[in-house]
VEXVEX-829778 format. One record per residue (C-alpha): residue in three letters; z, y, x. Coordinates in Angstrom, 3 decimals. Layout:
BEGIN
   res          Z          Y          X
   ALA          Z          Y          X
...
//
This chain:
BEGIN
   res          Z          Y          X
   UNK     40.903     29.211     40.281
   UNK     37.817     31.260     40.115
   UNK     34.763     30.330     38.107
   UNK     32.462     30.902     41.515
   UNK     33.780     30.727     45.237
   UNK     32.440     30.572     48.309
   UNK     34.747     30.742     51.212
   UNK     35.213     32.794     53.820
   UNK     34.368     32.962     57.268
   UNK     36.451     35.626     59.331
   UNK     38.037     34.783     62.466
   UNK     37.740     34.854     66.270
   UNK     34.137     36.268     67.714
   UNK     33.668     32.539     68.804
   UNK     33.805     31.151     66.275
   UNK     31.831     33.604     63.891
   UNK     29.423     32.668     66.389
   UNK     29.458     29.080     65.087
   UNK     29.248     29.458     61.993
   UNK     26.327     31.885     61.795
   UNK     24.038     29.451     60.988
   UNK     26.523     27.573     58.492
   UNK     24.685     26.675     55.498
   UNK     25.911     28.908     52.207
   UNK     27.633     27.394     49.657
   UNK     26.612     27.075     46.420
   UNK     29.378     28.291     43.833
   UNK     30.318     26.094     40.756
   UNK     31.946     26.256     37.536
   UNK     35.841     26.849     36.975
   UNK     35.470     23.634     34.691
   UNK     33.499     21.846     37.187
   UNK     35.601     22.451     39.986
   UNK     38.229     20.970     37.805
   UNK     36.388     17.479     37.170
   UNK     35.725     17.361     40.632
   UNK     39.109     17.626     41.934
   UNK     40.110     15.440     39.291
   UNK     37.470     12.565     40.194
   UNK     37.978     13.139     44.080
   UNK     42.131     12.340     43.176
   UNK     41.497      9.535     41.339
   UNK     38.907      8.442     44.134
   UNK     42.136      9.244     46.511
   UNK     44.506      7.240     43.920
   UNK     42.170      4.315     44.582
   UNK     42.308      4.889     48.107
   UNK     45.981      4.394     48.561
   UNK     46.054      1.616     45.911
   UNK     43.500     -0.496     47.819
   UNK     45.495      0.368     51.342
   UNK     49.171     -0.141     50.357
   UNK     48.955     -2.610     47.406
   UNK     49.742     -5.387     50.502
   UNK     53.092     -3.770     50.756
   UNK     54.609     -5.517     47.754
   UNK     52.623     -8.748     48.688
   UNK     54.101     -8.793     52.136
   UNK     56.758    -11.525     51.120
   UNK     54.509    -14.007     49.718
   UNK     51.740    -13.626     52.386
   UNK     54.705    -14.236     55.219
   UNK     55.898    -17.256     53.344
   UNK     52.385    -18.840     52.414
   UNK     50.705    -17.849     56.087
   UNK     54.067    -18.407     57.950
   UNK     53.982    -15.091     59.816
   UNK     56.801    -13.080     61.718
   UNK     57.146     -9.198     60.890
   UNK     55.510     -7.751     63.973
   UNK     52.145     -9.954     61.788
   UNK     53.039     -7.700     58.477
   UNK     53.135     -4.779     60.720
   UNK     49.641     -5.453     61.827
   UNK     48.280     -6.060     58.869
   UNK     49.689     -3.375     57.306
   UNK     49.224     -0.928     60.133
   UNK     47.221     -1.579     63.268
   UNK     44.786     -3.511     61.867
   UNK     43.810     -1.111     58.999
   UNK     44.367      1.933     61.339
   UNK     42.008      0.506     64.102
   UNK     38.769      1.717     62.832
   UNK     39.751      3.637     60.291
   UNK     40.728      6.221     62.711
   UNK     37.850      6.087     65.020
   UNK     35.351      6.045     62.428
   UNK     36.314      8.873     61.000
   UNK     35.157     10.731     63.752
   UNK     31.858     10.109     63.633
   UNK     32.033      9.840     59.805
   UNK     32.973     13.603     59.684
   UNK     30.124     14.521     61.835
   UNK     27.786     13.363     59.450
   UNK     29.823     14.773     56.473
   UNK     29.662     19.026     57.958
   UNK     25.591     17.863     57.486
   UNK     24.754     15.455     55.177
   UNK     25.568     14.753     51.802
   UNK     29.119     14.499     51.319
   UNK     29.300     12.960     48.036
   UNK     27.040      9.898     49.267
   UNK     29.269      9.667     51.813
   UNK     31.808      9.022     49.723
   UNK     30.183      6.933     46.922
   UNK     29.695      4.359     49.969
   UNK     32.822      4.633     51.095
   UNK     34.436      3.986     48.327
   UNK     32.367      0.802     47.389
   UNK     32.934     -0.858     51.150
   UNK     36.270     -0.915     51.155
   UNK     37.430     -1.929     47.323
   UNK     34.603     -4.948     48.322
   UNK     36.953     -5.603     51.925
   UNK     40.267     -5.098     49.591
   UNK     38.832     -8.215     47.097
   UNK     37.691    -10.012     50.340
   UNK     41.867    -10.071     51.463
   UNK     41.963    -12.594     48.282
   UNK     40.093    -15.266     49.867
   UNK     41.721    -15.217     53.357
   UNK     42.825    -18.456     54.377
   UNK     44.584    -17.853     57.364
   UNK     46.434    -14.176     59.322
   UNK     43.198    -13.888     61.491
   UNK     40.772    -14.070     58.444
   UNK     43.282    -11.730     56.860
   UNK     43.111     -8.983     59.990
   UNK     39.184     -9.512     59.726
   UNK     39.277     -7.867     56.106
   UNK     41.695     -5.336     56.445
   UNK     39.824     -4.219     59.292
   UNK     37.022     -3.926     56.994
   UNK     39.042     -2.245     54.311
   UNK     39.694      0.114     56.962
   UNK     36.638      1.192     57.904
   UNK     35.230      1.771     54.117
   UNK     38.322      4.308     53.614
   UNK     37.566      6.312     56.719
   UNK     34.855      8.130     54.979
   UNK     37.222      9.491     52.216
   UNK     39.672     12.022     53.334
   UNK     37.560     14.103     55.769
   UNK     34.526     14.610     53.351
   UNK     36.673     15.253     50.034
   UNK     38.820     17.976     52.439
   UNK     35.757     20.101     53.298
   UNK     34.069     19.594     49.838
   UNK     37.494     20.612     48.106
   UNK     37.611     23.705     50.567
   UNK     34.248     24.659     49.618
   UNK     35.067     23.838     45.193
   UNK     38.062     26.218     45.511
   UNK     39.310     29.900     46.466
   UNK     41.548     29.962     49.888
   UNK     44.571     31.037     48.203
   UNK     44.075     27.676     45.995
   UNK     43.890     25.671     48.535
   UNK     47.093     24.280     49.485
   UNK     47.697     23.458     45.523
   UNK     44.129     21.924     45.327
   UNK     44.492     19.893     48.382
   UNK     47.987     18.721     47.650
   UNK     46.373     17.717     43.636
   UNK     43.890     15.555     45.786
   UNK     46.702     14.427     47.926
   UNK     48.821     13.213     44.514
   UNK     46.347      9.802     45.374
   UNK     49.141      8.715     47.907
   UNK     52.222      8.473     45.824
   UNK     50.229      7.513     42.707
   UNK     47.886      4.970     44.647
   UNK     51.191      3.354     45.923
   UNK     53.216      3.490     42.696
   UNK     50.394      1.824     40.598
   UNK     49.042     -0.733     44.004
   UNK     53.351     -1.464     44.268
   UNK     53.602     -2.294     40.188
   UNK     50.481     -3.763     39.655
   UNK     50.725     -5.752     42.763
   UNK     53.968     -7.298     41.621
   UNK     52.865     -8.227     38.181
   UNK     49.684     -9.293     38.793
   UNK     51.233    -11.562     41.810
   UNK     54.530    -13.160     39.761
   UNK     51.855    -14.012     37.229
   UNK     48.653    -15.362     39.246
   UNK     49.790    -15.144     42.885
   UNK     49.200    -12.439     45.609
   UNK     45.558    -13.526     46.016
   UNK     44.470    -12.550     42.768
   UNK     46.504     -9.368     43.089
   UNK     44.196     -7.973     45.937
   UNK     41.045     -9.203     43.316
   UNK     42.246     -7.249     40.724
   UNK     43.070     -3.949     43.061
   UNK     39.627     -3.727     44.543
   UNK     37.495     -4.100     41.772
   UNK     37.551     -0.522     39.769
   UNK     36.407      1.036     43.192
   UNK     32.894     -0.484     42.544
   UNK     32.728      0.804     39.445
   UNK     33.999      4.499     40.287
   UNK     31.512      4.736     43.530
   UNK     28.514      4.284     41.145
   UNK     30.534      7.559     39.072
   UNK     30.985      9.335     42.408
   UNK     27.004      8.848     43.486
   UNK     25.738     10.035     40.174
   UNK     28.181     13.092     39.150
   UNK     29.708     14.717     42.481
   UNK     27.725     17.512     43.828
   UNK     26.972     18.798     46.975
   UNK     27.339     22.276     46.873
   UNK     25.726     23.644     49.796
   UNK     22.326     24.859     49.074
   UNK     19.303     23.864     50.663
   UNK     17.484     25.189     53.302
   UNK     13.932     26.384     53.912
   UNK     12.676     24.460     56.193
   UNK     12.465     26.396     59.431
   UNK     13.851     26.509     62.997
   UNK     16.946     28.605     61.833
   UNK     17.510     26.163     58.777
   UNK     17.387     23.265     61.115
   UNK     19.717     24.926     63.232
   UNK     22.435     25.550     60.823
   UNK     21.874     22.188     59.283
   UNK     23.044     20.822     63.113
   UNK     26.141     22.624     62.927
   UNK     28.784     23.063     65.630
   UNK     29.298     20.073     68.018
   UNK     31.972     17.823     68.288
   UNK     33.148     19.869     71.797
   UNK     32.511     23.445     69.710
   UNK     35.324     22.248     67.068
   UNK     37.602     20.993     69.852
   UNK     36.913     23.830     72.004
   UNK     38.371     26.115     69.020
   UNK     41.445     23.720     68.142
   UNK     42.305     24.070     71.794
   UNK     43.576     27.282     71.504
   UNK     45.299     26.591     67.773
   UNK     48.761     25.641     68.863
   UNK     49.559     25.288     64.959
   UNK     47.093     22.513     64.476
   UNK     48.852     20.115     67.340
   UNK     52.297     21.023     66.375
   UNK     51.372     20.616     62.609
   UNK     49.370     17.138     63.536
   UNK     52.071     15.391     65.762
   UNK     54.660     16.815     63.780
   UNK     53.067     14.530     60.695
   UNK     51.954     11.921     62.892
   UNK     55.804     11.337     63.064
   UNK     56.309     11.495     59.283
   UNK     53.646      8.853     59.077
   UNK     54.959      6.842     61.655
   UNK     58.423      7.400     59.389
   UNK     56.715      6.487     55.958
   UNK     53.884      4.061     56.791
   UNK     56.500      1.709     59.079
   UNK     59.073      1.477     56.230
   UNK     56.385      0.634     53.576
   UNK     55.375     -2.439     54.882
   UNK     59.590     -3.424     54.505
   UNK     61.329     -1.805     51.525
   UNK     60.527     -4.803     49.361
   UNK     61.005     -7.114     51.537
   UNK     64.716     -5.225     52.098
   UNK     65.879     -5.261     48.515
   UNK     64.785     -9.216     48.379
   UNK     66.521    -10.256     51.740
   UNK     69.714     -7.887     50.906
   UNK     70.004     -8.040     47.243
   UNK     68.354    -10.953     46.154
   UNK     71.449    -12.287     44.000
   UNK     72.099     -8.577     42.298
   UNK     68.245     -8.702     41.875
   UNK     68.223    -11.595     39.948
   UNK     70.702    -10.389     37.662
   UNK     68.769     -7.053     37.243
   UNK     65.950     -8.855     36.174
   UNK     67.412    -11.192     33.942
   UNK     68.978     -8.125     32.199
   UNK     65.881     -6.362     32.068
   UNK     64.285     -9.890     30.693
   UNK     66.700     -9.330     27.499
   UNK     66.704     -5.966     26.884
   UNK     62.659     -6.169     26.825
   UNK     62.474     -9.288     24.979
   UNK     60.159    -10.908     27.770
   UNK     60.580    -12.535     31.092
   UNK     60.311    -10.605     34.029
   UNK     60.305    -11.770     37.196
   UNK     62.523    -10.480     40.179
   UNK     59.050     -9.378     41.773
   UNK     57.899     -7.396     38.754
   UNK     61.593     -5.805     38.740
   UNK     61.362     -4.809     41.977
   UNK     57.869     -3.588     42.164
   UNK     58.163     -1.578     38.991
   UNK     61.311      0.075     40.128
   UNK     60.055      0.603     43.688
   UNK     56.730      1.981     42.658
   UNK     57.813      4.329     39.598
   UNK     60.548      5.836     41.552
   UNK     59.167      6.694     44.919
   UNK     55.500      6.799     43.017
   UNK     56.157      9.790     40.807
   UNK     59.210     11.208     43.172
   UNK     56.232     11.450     45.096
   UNK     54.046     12.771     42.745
   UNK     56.151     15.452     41.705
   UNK     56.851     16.234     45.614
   UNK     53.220     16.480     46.374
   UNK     52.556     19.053     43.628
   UNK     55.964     20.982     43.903
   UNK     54.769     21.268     48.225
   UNK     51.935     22.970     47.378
   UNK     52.987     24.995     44.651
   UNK     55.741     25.951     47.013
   UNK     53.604     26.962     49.833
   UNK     50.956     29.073     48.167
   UNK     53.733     31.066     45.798
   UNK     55.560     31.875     49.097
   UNK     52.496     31.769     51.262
   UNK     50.972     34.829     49.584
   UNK     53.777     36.953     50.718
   UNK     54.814     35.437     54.295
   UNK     52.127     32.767     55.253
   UNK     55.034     31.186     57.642
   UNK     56.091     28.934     54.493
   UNK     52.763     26.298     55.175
   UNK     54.928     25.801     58.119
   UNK     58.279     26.084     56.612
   UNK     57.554     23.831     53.549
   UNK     56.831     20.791     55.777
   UNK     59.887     21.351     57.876
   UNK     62.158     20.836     54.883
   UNK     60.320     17.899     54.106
   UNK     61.169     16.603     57.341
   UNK     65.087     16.984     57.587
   UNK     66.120     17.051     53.917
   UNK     65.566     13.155     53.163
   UNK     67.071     11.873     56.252
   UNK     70.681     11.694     54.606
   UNK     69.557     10.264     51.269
   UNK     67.145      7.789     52.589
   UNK     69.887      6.536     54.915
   UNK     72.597      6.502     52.114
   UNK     70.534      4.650     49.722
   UNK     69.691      1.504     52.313
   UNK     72.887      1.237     53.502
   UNK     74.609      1.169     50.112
   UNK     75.855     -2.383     48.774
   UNK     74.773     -1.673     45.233
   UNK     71.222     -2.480     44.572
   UNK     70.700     -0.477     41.612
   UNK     71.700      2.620     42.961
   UNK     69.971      2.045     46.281
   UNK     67.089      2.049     44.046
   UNK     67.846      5.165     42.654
   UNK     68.515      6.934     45.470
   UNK     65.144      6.424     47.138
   UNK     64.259      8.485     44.220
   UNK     65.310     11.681     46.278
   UNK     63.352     11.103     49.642
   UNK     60.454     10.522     47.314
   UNK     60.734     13.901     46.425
   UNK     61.461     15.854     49.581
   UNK     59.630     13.942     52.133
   UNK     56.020     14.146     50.276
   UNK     56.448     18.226     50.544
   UNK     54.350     18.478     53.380
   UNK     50.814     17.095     52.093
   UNK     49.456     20.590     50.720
   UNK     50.682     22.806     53.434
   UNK     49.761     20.404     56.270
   UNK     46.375     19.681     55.065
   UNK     45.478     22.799     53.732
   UNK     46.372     24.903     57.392
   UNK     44.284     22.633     58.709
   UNK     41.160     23.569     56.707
   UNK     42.465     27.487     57.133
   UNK     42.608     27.546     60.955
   UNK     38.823     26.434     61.746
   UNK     35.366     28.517     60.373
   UNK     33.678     25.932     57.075
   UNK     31.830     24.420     59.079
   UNK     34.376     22.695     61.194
   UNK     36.621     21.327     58.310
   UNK     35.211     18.273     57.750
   UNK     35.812     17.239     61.619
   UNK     39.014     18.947     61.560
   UNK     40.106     16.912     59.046
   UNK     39.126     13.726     60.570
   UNK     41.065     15.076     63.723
   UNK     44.409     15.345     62.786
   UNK     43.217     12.054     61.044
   UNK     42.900     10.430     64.037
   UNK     45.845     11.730     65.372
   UNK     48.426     11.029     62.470
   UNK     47.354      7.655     61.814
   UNK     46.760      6.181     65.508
   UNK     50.266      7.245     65.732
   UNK     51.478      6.476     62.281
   UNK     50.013      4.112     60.480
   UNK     48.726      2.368     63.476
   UNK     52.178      2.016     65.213
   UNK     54.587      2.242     62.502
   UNK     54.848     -0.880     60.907
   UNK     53.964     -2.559     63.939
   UNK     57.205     -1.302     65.812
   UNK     59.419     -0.798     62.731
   UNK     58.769     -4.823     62.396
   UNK     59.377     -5.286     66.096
   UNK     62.578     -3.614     65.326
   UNK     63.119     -5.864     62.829
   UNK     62.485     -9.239     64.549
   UNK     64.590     -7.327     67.635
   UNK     67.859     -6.694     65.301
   UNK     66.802    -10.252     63.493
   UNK     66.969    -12.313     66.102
   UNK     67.392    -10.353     69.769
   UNK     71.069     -9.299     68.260
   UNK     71.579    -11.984     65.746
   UNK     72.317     -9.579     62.792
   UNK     70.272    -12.008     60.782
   UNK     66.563    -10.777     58.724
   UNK     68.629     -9.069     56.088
   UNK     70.140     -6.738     58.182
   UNK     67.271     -7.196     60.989
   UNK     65.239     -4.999     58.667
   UNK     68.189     -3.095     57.195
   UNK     68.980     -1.613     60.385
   UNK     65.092     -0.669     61.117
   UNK     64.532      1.108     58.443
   UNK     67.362      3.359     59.207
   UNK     66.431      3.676     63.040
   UNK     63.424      4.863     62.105
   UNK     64.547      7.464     59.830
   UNK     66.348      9.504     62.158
   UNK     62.895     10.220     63.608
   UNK     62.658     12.561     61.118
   UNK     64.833     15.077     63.042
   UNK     61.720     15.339     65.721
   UNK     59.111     16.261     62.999
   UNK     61.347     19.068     61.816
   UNK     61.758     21.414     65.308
   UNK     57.323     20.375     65.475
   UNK     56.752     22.032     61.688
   UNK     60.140     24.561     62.489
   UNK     57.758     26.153     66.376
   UNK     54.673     26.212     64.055
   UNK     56.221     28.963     62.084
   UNK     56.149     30.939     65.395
   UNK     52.289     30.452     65.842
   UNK     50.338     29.871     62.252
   UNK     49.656     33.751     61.260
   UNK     47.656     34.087     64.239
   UNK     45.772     31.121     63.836
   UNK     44.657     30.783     60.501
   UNK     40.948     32.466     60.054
   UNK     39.219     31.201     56.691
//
């Protein structure tokens, strides 16, 4: 990382065109851009936390509120998804013009008040109502921390400075998974959801007062108001029209989201339905070795979340590391990178459910964790690459849009269809109802790979900044 950056803007006549008027950017400090990147991860980290901390709640809520799976898929999914995608449409707009900072200082503070607001819900209506609302405070995250992060760091960073940002998902779900559990086996799932949403007050005030926006200001003229409008909504589509990378890239994830995001929702509630009794046991052994009860939910949240959390991790950081080492001599591996991610896991995700042993079906997971979170760095950071600055922030909430409509939207809404289909349509019973789901939709995984394997064929002629 360089101590000053600002990025470039090469590319197609077009779309110099659009981004003649772009306002310039306003380098910072090596050790700056390092606090930032740092604040906007843990902002990230809170993000996922908040989103997926329902996950290891989803027992309890479906015994307390009575609900069927296709319920914990919409809660989990749809419902969140809903608004979050469309939003962050228009959210991004604003963000490639406004302060993007503010933007996320608010954001931040809506949706850890919706996450508290899931405590008090009394019913699976009242429930929908505040993930809905959780949704729309994180839409303003992703798209405006992309562009800023693109504009903090060199190109040739950007893949490992994007995935760093991107270590929020594995990390937001490993701590939302462990602290979840605890907090619920010891004060119930209500409180849980109390206790995950209040830090994000706290940190928005942080965000408001210490993230900069780095784009200088303009005099203010015709020409300054000009560039302060930016390229339109139809400029930045008119330009991803003719990126085949971007759609191959964005449905290609949109399936490993579908993948990840519709087993989330289950995994727990797998490991209690199939090996409840071998739980038990681990627990109780893990009660005497520690000197202190825990609880099967503790066990299993703890194991779940610091296994896939920092397989994750590692995976994030290793994908991005991965791509920009081999990027800078053959710029084919942002493409390449994601494709392993795609077919690698399928075996050892499929292995460890289907295994009788609980224990090492934990362990196992611990692979997939790994491999499958590859992609985040590449994936994201092509994105930024293929459009002129001042398109990222609407690129971003593009492929946004796209990946979660698709994944997180449908996902755990079919995979617990699926469920409730083997359950009861074919009799095999909830334990392997959701057994048989999770493995169903794992194979998808084969699709993603031959959408990341064709973008190798197209991304060196796309990418321009």
């Amino acid at each position: 990382m360089t101590d000053a950056v600002a990025p470039a803007t090469g590319g197609a006549s077009a779309e110099t065109q659009t981004t003649a008027a772009a306002p310039t950017i306003q380098p910072v400090t090596k050790g700056y851009a390092r606090y930032a990147l740092w604040l906007l991860m843990i902002i990230y980290t809170l993000n996922f936390l908040d989103r997926q901390v329902i996950n290891i709640l989803a027992e309890p809520i479906k015994n307390e509120l009575g609900l069927m799976d296709w319920q914990l898929g919409m809660l989990t999914g749809l419902a969140f998804a809903l608004l979050y995608t469309v939003l962050g449409i228009p959210i991004a707009r604003i963000a490639e013009r406004k302060n993007r900072p503010v933007i996320i200082a608010t954001s931040v503070a809506a949706w850890s008040f919706f996450t508290v607001l899931c405590g008090f819900a009394q019913n699976f209506v009242q429930l929908v109502l505040a993930r809905v609302g959780v949704g729309i405070g994180e839409a303003g995250c992703t798209p405006p921390a992309h562009s800023l992060i693109s504009d903090y760091v060199p190109k040739e960073k950007r893949a490992s400075a994007i995935a760093f940002y991107s270590i929020g998902t594995p990390l937001g779900a490993l701590i939302g998974m462990s602290l979840g559990g605890i907090v619920a086996d010891a004060w119930g799932w209500r409180t849980a959801f109390m206790v995950a949403g209040a830090p994000g007050l706290l940190l928005a005030v942080v965000v408001l007062f210490t993230l900069v926006e780095p784009r200088k200001k303009l005099a203010v003229d015709l020409a300054a108001k000009a560039a302060v409008a930016g390229p339109t909504f139809v400029a930045t589509l008119a330009v991803l029209k003719g990126k085949a990378t971007f759609w191959l890239l964005a449905f290609a994830v949109a399936i490993k989201a579908f993948i990840g995001y519709g087993q989330q929702p289950f995994i727990a509630s797998f490991f209690f339905r199939v090996h409840e009794t071998q739980l038990a046991q681990l627990a109780a052994q893990a009660s005497d070795m520690l000197g202190f009860k825990v609880g099967v939910m503790s066990f299993v949240a703890v194991m779940l979340s610091g296994l896939s959390g920092l397989g994750g991790v590692f995976g994030v950081w290793l994908g991005g590391y991965l791509a920009d080492k081999m990027g800078a001599k053959d710029v084919r591996a942002y493409a390449l990178v994601p494709a392993l991610a795609a077919i690698l896991p399928i075996p050892f995700y499929v292995l460890g459910i289907l295994h009788a042993d609980a224990l090492f079906a934990l362990l196992f997971l611990f692979v997939p964790a790994v491999l499958t979170s590859l992609w985040y760095g590449p994936v994201y950071a092509t994105a930024q690459s293929i459009v002129p600055p001042s398109m990222r922030a609407t690129t971003a909430a593009i492929l946004l849009l796209i990946v979660n409509l698709i994944g997180l939207g449908l996902g755990p809404l079919i995979v617990g269809g699926l469920s409730d289909f083997f359950a009861l349509g074919l009799g095999l019973g909830k334990a392997e109802g959701v057994r048989w789901a999770l493995v169903s939709s794992a194979v998808l995984g084969l699709i993603a790979f031959f959408l990341f394997w064709a973008a190798r064929k197209t991304i060196k002629n796309d990418i321009v900044s």
